[in-house]
C-alpha angles and dihedrals in degrees: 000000000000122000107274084215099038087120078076117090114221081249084059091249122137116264097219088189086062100051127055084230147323136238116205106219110174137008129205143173115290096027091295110163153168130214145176108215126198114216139208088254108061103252132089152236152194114228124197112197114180151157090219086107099173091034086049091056103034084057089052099057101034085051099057098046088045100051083042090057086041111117089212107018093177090080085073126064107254118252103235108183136340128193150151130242100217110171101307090342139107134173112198126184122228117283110245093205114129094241086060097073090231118106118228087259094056095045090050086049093060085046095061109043085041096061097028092057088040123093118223113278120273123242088266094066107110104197147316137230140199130198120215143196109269088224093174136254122321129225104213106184124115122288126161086200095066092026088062092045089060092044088063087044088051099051088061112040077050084058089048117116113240108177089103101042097084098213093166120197106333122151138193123261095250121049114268121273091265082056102053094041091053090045089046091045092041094049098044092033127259087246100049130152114168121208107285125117110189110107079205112064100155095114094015093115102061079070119107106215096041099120117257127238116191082351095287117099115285096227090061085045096044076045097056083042096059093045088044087065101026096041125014128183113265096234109210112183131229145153109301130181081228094212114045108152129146088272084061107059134033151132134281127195087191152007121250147064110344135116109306128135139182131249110266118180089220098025105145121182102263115287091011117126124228120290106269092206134042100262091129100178081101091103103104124170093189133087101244091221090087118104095305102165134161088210094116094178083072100050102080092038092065110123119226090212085121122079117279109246123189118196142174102057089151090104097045108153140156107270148135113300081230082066092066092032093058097043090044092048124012107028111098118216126207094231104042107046117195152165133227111188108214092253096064098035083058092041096056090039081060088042093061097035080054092058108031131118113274099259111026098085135029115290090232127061099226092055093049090057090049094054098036086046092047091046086056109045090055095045084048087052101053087045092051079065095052093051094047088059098039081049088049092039115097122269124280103075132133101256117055113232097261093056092051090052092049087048087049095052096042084056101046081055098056090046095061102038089056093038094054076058104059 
């Protein structure tokens, strides 16, 4: 039986003689890229070619021992082969595909006992790649349907051991909650009081001329900042899938090849330079060709009838379950604009309090929605600040200017709807 990567040169460049064509789908710095590729034999796959070494092959072995926990792993692309291109060399790990012979456990098998006896690459590795599952092309607007659907996925992979899952030091893409909280109290002052007056300010922000901070009302700011010292959030850590923005789930109505990417810590549009400020939801691992529209009217009608798909686990890490909720349901991201009206944010909020782990979150429900609303409004604060440098940064980012405003204003949402929570 023929190599099933054998459109892979041993230097982890693509064999054009091998595929019927190929569709770049992301560029990034160092030659990172993703691509769909097109083979001989009719199907389709994403391939992720970096120079991440390490991330490369930390994403090839958690992956594997995640999707294997997965109830329902079908929810996630299959990781069909991984290897590294060192000098004339590569290592490849067994194709999953049904015409292989090798079922997708056993694949992910290989994969495990290949990466974890394998030491991390030298400096004379030149790249590695891995080959995905095409899954098809995902329709990333708001639906509470799917959404739902996600929330009941979430509750279990955050109940999910992970003592023997050997994560190793990962971290998320933005600082941890107690980070944010001490940048946020060190830059505006621990014993800030801001300038309003009213010793009622319940309904101080709804007036015009109350100063601005971040361009949200002060009084729900000065608010979040008095929660943030008297009553913090218990973090209890568990699995997360570390980078769950809308780019990162969706529906498909079928498999194929469609429009569908792979998360790439660096991953830019292509010909976009890398982002000038710190505003890291750049990682996409989505063709932004899909269904990106700034109609919001036609967000919230979109249907779920398609299959749940969940990408980007390449930055799975232990953290708090308000980590993935806030990223599922209240971060804003500058390609997939969308709306959640407060009754089902509070409806799938109820959903996930309903199903998780005795334990990780508060045992009353009212309790849950103060800290997680708590939780997001500061992580939506300390993002309104990003997006306000990368908007004053000079041109040549990833995100047009319009994107980053309607990212702005989505996030100055969230925040008060979460501060008027707290």
């Amino acid at each position: 039986m023929p190599n099933k990567t054998d459109y892979i040169a041993a230097d982890g460049t693509v064999r054009d003689d091998r595929i019927a064509r190929r569709e770049l789908l992301y560029s990034g710095p160092k030659g990172s890229t993703v691509e769909r590729l097109y083979l001989m034999s009719g199907g389709s796959v994403v391939l992720k070619t970096t120079a991440g070494i390490a991330q490369a092959a930390r994403e090839a072995k958690v992956y594997g021992k995640v999707v294997a926990a997965l109830a329902a792993p079908s929810i996630c692309p299959q990781l069909l082969a991984y290897g590294e291109a060192i000098a004339d060399e590569s290592a490849s790990l067994p194709d999953s595909s049904p015409e292989s012979g090798l079922g997708p456990e056993a694949a992910i098998g290989a994969v495990l006992e290949l990466t974890s006896n394998a030491a991390l690459p030298c400096e004379d590795t030149q790249r590695a790649w891995l080959v995905y599952e095409d899954v098809g092309e995902l329709d990333h607007r708001f639906s509470e349907g799917a959404a739902l659907e996600l929330i009941g996925h979430m509750a279990r992979w955050h109940a999910l051991p992970t003592g023997a899952m050997a994560l190793g030091p990962e971290r998320g893409q933005k600082p941890d909650y107690v980070e944010m909280a001490a940048d946020l109290l060190t830059e505006l002052g621990w014993d800030w009081r801001g300038s309003v007056t009213s010793a009622d300010t319940g309904n101080a922000h709804e007036a015009s001329e109350e100063p601005l901070v971040f361009g949200v009302a002060e009084s729900l700011v000065l608010r979040v900042c008095n929660a943030m010292k008297q009553a913090p959030p218990v973090i209890v850590y568990a699995l997360c899938h570390g980078n769950l923005h809308a780019g990162n789930y969706g529906t498909a109505d079928r498999r194929g090849t469609c429009s569908y990417g792979v998360d790439v810590s660096t991953a830019l549009p292509v010909n976009a330079a890398p982002p000038a400020g710190s505003n890291a939801i750049s990682p996409v691992s989505h063709n932004a060709k899909t269904q990106a529209t700034s109609d919001n009217a036609s967000l919230s009608a979109a249907g779920a009838s398609g299959k749940l798909r969940v990408l980007g686990w390449g930055h799975v890490h232990r953290n708090s379950p308000y980590w993935d909720l806030h990223h599922a349901i209240d971060m804003a991201h500058p390609l997939f604009p969308r709306q959640v009206d407060d009754a089902a944010w509070e409806r799938l909020l109820t959903a996930y309090w309903e199903q998780a782990a005795e334990g990780l979150v508060p045992k009353k429900l009212e309790a849950f929605l103060r800290e997680y609303s708590l939780f997001s409004a500061v992580f939506s604060l300390w993002m309104l600040r990003l997006i306000e440098q990368d908007l004053a940064a000079s041109e040549g980012g990833p995100w047009t200017k319009e994107q980053l405003l309607r990212q702005r204003e989505e996030t100055r949402e969230a925040f008060r709807r979460c501060a008027g929570r707290v």
